[in-house]
C-alpha positions in Angstrom: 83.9 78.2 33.7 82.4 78.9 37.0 84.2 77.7 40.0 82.9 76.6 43.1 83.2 79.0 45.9 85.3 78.2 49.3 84.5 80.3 52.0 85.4 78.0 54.4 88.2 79.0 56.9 89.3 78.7 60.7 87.5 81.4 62.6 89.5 83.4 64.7 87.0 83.3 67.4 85.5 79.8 67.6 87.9 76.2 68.2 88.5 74.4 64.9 86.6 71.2 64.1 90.2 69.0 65.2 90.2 70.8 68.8 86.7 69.4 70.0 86.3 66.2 68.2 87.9 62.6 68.6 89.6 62.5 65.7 90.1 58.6 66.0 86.4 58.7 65.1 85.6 56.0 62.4 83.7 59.0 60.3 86.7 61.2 60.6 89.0 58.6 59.5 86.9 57.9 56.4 87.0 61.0 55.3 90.3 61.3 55.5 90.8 58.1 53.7 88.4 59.4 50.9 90.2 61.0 47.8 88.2 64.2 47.8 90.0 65.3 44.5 89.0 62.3 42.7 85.3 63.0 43.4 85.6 67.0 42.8 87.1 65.7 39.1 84.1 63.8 38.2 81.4 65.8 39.6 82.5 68.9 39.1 81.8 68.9 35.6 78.1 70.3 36.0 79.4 73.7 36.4 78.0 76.3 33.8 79.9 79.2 32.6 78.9 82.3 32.9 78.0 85.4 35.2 75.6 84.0 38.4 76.4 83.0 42.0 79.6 80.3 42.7 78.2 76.7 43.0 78.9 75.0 46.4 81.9 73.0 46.9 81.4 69.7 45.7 82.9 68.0 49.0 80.4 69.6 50.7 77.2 68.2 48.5 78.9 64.9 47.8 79.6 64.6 52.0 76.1 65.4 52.1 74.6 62.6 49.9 76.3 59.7 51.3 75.7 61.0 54.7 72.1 60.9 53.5 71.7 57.1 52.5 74.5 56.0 55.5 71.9 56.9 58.1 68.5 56.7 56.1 67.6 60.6 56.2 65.6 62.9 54.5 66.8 66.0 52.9 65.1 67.9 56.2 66.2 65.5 58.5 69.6 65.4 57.4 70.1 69.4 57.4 69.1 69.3 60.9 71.3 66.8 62.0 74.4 68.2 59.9 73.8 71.5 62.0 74.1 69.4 65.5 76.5 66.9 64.4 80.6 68.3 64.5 81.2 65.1 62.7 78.9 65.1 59.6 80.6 69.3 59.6 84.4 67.4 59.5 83.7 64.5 56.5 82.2 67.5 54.4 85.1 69.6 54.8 84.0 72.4 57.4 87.4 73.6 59.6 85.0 75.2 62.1 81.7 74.8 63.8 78.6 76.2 62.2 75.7 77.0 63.9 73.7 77.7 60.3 73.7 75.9 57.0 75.8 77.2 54.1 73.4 75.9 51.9 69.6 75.7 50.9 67.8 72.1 51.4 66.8 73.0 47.7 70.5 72.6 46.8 70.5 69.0 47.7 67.4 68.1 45.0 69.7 70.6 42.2 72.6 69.1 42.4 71.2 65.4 42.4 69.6 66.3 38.9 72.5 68.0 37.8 75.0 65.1 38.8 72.6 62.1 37.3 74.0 58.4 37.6 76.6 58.7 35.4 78.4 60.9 37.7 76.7 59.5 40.6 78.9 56.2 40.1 82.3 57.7 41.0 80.8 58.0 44.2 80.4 53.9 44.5 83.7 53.7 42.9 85.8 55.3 45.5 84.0 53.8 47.8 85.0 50.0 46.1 88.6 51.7 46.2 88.9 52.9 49.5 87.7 49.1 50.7 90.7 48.1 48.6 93.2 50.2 50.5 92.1 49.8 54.0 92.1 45.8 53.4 88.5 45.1 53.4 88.0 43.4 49.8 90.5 42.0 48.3 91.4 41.4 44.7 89.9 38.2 44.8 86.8 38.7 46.1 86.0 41.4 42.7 86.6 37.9 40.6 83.5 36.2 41.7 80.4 37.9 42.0 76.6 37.2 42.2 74.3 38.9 40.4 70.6 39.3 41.7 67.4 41.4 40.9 64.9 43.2 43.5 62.4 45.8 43.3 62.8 49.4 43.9 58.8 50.4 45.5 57.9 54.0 44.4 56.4 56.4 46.8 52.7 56.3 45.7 49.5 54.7 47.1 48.0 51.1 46.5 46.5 51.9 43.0 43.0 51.3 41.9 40.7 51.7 39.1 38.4 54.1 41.1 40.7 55.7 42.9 43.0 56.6 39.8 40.0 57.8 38.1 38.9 60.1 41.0 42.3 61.3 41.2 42.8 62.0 37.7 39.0 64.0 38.2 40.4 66.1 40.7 43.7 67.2 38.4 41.6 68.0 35.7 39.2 70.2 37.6 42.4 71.9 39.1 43.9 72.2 35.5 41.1 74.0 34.7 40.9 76.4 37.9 44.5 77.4 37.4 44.3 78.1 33.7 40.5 80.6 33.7 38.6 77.6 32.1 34.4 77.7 33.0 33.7 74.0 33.3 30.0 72.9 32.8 30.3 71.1 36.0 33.2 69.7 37.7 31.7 66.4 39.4 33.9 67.2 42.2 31.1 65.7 44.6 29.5 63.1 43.1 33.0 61.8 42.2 34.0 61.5 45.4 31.0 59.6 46.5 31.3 57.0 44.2 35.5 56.7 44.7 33.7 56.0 48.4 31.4 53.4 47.5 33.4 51.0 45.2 35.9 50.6 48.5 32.4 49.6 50.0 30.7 47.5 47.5 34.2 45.4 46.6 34.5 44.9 50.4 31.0 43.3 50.3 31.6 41.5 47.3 28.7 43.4 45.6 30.8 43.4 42.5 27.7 44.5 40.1 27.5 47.9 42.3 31.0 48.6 42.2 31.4 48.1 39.0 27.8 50.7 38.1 29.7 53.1 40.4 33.4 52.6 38.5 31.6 53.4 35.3 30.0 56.1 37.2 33.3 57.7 37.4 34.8 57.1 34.0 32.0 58.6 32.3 32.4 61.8 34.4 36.2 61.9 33.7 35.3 61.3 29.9 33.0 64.3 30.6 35.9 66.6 32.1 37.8 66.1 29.1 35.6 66.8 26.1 34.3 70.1 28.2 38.4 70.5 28.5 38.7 69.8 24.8 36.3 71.9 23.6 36.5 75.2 25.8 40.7 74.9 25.3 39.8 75.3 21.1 37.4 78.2 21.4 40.5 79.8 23.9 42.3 82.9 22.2 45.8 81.1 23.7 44.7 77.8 22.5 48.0 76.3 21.3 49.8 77.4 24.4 46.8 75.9 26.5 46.9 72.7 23.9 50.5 72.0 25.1 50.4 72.7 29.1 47.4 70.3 28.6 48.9 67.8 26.7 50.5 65.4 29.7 47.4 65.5 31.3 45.5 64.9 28.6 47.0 61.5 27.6 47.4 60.2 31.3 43.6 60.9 31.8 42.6 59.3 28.9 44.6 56.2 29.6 43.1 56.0 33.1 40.3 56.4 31.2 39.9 53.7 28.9 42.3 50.7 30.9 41.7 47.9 32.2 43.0 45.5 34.7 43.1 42.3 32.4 44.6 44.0 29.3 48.5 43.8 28.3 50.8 46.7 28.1 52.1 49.1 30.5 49.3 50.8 32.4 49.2 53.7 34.4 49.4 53.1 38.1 49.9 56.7 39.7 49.5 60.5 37.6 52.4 61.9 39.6 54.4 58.8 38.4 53.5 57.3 35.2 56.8 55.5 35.0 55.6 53.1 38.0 55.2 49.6 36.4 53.3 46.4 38.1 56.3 43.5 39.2 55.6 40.4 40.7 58.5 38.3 42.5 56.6 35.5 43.7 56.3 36.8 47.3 53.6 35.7 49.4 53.5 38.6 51.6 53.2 40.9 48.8 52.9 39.6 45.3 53.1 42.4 43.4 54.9 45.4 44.1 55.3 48.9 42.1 58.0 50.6 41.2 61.2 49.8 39.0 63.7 46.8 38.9 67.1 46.8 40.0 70.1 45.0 39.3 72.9 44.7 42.1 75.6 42.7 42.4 78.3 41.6 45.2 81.2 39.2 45.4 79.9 35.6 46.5 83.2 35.0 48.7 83.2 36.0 52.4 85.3 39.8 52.6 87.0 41.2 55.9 84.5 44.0 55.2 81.1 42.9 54.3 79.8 42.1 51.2 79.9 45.3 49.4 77.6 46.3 46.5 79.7 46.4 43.7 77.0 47.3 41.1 73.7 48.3 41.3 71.3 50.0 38.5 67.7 50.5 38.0 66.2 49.1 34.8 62.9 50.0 33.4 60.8 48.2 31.1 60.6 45.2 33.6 63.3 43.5 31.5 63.7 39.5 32.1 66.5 39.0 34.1 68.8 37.4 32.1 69.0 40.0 29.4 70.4 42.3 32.0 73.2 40.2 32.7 75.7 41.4 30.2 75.5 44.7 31.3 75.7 44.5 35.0 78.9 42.0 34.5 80.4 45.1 32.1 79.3 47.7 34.9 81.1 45.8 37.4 84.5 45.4 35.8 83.8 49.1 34.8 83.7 49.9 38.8 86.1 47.6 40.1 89.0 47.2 37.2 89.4 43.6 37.5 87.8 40.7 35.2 85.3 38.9 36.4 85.9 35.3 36.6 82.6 33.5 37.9 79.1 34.7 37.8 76.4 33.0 40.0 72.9 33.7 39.5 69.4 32.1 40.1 67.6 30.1 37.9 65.5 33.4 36.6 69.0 34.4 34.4 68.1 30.8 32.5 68.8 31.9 29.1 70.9 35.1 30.0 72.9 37.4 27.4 76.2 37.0 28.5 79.0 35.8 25.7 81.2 33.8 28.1 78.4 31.4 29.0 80.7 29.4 30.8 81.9 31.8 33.6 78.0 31.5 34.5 76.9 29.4 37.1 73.1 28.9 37.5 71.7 27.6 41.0 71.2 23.8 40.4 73.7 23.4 37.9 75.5 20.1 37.5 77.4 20.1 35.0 81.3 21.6 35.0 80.9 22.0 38.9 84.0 21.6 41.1 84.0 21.3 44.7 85.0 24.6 44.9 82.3 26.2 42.7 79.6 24.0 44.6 80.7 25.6 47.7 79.9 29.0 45.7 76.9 28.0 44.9 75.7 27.8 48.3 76.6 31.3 49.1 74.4 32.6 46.3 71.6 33.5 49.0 74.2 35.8 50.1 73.2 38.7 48.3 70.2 38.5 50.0 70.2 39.8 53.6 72.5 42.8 51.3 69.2 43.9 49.2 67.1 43.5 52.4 69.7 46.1 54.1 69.7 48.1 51.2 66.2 48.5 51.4 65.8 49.1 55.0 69.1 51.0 56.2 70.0 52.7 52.9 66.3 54.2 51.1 65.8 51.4 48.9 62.5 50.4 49.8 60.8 53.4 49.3 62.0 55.9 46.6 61.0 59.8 46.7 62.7 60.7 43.6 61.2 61.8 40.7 61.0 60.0 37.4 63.1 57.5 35.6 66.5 59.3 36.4 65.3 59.6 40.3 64.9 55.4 40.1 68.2 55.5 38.8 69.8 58.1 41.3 68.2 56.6 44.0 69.5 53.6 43.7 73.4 54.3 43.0 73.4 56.1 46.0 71.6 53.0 48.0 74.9 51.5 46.8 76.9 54.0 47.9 75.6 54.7 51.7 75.7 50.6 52.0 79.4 50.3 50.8 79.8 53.2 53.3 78.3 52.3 56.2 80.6 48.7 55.8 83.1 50.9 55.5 82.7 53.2 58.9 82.2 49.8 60.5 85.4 48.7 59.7 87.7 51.3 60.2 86.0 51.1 63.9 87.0 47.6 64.1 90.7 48.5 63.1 91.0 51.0 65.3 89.8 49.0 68.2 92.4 46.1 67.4 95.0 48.9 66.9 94.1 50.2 70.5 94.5 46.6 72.1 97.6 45.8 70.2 99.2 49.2 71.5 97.8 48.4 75.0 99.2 45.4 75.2 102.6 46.4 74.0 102.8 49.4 76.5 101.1 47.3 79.7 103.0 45.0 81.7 102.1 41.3 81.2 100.7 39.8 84.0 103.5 36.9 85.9 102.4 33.6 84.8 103.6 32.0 88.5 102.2 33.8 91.8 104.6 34.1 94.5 104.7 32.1 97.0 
């Protein structure tokens, strides 16, 4: 079995990391709070054996993906700012200064599908226990959760019917550029002209014409793909070209031949055929596209926030309450403790869990105690947490690909939230620490003035 290479080691010639940073630093404390050996125990079984180059150390790629979602970076925004930043060097395990990355960005996207979110949770794990240690959630606050679903948008484009159908024109022709296949013609032109004018005619209501031009295109992409079909069979390497052609094949058709009133999945973008249609019932935008996500935090009021103690991306656009069950599992599986009360909304009416009556559905009457009605109020709370998520932690706008980037993507949402509660209160400790040690060491002031 491979092991990870550790090259790193105090330079003779340069100051160590400790000699020019505060080491009171809330980031530097975290990761010295972090157990680093837990984390290199669950992630580090993606090593391979055999002959080939030593993986990176896995503090160092782990450091690197919760640095990434606690301050909302890119992969090439976050290598740059590793390089200038001594601190995000420190909590990933560097003893001296570097002025060049030990790694390739590529690393980053190999290692997040190598890990998946399996291994991914461990990350939001320690982060739930190091919360525990340093006294920001308690063991009561892990008894009482709420549960609550949002949407996870995918990075594509408003889809629509024309546009998907020039699009899915424009793959085809390239398909056939890349692979030595003579099309008859490859509308190219005239496809993009009438993409153009259904935009026009819909935003002058001259329906009739948009739709002459929508058919326009379909018949063209039908076109593309029996020219596709037919020069792909007469092909010497025709069952090697059959199966590159394949994927394309069915998405084209199915762009194709849907429509927007029929039932069914549909496909809303080629580079992403996983993308389904929700709606939430919000005004501002009622129908958004990407994948639905459970997440789940305690519905008390912890020192430290209200951390995320679950979250997972579920395809299918399941109902809500049949993905009850298994977010209450996936939180006792990440915290350890039995989970007494679960509040949800009144979209969980007719939920899956077997203890019905540790549920507690907004509006309920029945079975309430003064104490659970004051719970009930604080349902909302897990609100403002999904809105951070979203906009402090990469929620709202996933770049991964496929299904197990929707899933990656939104563990590690999880993780950089819980994260970024957690920085902020190890800077609050240390500032109470300072003023109680201040206050011992200072005089105090005479309560009398002389006369």
């Amino acid at each position: 079995m491979s092991q990870p290479r550790e090259e790193r080691q105090r330079d003779l010639f340069r100051p160590a990391l400790e000699a020019i940073i505060d080491m009171g630093h809330p980031l530097v404390r975290l990761g010295q709070r972090i157990d680093w050996g837990f984390i290199e125990r669950q992630l580090g079984g993606v090593y391979k054996p055999g002959s080939g180059q030593p993986p990176l150390p896995v503090r160092l790629m782990a450091g690197l993906l919760i640095l990434k979602h606690m301050h909302n970076l890119s992969d090439e925004a976050l290598c740059a700012r590793w390089l200038e930043n001594p601190y995000f060097q420190y909590f990933c395990g560097e003893l001296s200064f570097r002025h060049e990355l030990p790694f390739d960005r590529t690393s980053i996207t190999r290692w997040r599908q190598r890990l998946g979110e399996d291994r991914l949770t461990a990350l939001l794990q320690e982060s739930l226990r190091v919360a525990h240690d340093t006294g920001a959630l308690a063991p009561k606050d892990l008894e009482r959760v709420v549960v609550d679903t949002t949407v996870q948008p995918k990075n594509i484009t408003h889809p629509t019917d024309a546009r998907l159908t020039h699009k899915a024109i424009v793959k085809l022709v390239d398909f056939a550029k890349k692979n030595g296949i003579q099309l008859r013609q490859s509308y190219l032109r005239v496809a993009k002209r009438a993409a153009i004018m259904v935009g026009r005619y819909i935003h002058a209501h001259q329906f009739k014409r948009a739709n002459r031009q929508l058919k326009f295109l379909r018949v063209r992409l039908g076109r593309l793909i029996g020219d596709i079909n037919r020069k792909i069979d007469a092909h010497p390497d025709a069952s090697a070209l059959n199966k590159r052609f394949d994927p394309l094949r069915h998405l084209a058709i199915k762009v194709r031949f849907q429509d927007h009133k029929q039932r069914g999945q549909k496909v809303y973008a080629l580079h992403a055929p996983e993308v389904e249609c929700i709606g939430k019932g919000k005004a501002r935008t009622p129908y958004e596209f990407g994948c639905k996500v459970s997440v789940a935090v305690p519905v008390t009021r912890p020192k430290g926030g209200q951390f995320v103690l679950h979250a997972k991306a579920l395809h299918g656009n399941p109902f809500d309450g049949h993905t009850l069950r298994q977010a209450v599992d996936d939180v006792e599986r990440n915290t350890g403790v039995e989970v007494r009360r679960i509040h949800v909304d009144k979209g969980y009416r007719g939920h899956n869990e077997p203890n019905k009556f540790r549920v507690w559905i907004t509006g309920q009457v029945r079975r309430t105690t003064a104490s659970i009605k004051r719970e009930m109020k604080r349902r909302a709370a897990v609100e403002p947490v999904i809105g951070h998520l979203k906009a402090d932690c990469r929620m709202d706008r996933n770049f991964l690909k496929g299904r197990d980037g929707d899933r990656i993507n939104a563990v590690l949402a999880a993780v950089g939230f819980n994260f970024r509660l957690l920085v902020r209160w190890l800077a609050a400790l240390f500032a109470v620490l300072l003023a109680v040690l201040l206050a011992a060491l200072l005089p105090a002031p005479n309560a009398e003035k002389p006369a």
